[in-house]
Phi, psi and omega in degrees: 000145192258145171276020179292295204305304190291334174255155152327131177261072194273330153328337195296304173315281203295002195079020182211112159337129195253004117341310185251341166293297204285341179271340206277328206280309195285347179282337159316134136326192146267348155325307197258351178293317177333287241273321199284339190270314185291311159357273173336317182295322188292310169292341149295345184268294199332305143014285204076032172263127170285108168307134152253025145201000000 
């Protein structure tokens, strides 16, 4: 069993297992899960996707 199967696959569109996203992310400093989380943010609001923190 995979963490493909237990979790959602929102990676999938994109090509990339979402398994190996989650090992590439827990494999991060906390430095950089920060820079890559704010990253993340920003472009989501620019978006218009609601941040929930």
């Amino acid at each position: 069993m995979t963490l493909d199967s237990l979790l959602p696959n929102r990676f999938e569109s994109l090509g990339w297992p979402l398994d190996t996203v989650l090992r590439w992310w827990i494999g991060l400093d906390d430095d950089w899960q920060a820079v890559y989380l704010g990253l993340l943010s920003v472009v989501a609001v620019r978006l218009g996707v609601h941040v929930p923190w």
